[in-house]
C-alpha positions in Angstrom: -11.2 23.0 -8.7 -11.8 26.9 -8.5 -10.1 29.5 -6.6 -11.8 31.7 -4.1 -12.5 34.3 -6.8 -14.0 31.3 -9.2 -11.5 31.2 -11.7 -9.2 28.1 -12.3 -7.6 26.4 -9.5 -4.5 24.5 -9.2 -4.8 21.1 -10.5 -2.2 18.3 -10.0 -1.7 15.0 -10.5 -0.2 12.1 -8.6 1.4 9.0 -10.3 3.6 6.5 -8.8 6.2 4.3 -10.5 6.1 1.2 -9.4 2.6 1.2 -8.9 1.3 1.3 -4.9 -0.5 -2.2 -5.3 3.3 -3.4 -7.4 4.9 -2.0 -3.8 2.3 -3.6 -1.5 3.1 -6.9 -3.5 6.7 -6.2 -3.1 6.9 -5.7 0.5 4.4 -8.7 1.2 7.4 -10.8 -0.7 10.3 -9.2 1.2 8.0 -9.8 4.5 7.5 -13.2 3.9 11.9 -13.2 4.0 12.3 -11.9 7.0 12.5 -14.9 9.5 12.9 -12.7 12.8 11.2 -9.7 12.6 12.4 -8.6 16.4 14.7 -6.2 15.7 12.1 -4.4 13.4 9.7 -4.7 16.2 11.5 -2.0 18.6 11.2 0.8 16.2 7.5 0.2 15.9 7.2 0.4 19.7 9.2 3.6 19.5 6.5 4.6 17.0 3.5 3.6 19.2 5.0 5.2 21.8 5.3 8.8 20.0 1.9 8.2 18.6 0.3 8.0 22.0 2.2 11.2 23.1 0.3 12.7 20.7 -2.8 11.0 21.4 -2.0 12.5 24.5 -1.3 16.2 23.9 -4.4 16.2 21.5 -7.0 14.5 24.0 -8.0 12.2 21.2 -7.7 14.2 18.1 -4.7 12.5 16.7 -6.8 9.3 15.6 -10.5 10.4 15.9 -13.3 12.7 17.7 -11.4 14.6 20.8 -12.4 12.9 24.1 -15.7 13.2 25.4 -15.5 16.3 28.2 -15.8 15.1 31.6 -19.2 15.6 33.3 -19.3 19.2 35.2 -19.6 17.6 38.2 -16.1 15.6 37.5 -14.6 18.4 36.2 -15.4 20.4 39.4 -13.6 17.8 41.5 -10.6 17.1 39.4 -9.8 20.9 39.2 -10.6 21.4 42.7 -8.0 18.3 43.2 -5.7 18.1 40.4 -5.9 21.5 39.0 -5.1 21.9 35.0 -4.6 18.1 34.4 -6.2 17.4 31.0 -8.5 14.4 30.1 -7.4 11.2 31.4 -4.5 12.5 33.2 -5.0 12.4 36.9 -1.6 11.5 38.9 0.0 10.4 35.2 -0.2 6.8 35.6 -2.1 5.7 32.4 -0.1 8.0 30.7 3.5 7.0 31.3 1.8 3.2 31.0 1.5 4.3 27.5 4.2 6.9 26.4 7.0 6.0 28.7 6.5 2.0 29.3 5.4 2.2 33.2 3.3 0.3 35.2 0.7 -1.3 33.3 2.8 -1.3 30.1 2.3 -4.7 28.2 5.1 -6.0 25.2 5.4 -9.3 24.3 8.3 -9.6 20.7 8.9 -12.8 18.9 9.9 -13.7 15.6 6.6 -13.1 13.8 4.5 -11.1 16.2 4.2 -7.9 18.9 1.4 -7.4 21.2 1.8 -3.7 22.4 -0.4 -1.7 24.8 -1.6 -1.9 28.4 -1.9 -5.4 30.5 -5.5 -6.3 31.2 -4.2 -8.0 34.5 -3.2 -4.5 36.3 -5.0 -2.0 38.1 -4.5 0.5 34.7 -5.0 -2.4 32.1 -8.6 -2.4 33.5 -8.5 1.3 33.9 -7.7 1.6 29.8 -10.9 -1.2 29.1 -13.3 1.1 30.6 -11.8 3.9 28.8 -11.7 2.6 25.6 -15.3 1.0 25.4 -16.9 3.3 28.1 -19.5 2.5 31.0 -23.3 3.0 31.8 -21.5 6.4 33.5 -18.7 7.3 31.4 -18.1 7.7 28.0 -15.5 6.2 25.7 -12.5 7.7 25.7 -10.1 5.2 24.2 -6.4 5.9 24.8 -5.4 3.5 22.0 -7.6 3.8 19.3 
């Protein structure tokens, strides 16, 4: 590595002890313990939760490309109607569906398994399919990606 001038850069090394495959075999052991894994399970929704805030507040950015910008002719309308609301925001619903566990939200916990995320049977399950894969006249915008 070389430093803006082109002289030496910093150089470092990482090395862990045990090594990350040793942990990854370690936790897959202590996993395999755990008969009810429930009470793990509501941190990790806390943890989704947060992490679609941030989805959120970056329009995208926190697991991929930013959203796709609305067409102009969209854009137009929703300012005209909902001024400043950003992407995928109109009244807030799909939002607190996934931040805040509103309407729409979706949990199932049991022992061994969590299903997270938005229930295909409401109005903003469906609404969260077409953003996620996208129509013949709207890009994808996926709120869980």
């Amino acid at each position: 590595m070389r430093s803006e001038h082109g002289g030496p850069g910093v150089q470092f090394a990482i090395s862990f002890d045990p090594s990350p495959k040793a942990i990854g075999m370690g936790f897959e052991r202590w996993a395999k313990q755990l008969d009810d894994w429930r009470p793990v399970w509501t941190d990790v929704v806390e943890l989704f939760r947060r992490h679609e805030v941030r989805q959120f507040d970056t329009e995208g950015v926190q697991t991929g490309p930013k959203w796709a910008k609305l067409s102009p002719a969209y854009a137009e309308w929703k300012q005209r109607h909902y001024p400043g609301r950003p992407i995928l925001v109109l009244v807030g619903t799909l939002r607190q569906a996934l931040t805040k566990k509103g309407p729409g939200w979706f949990e199932v916990k049991t022992a061994r398994s969590l299903e997270v995320g938005l229930n295909p049977a409401t109005a903003v399950g469906k609404i969260g399919g077409y953003l996620t894969t996208g129509t013949a006249n709207m890009p994808a915008r996926p709120p869980i990606r």
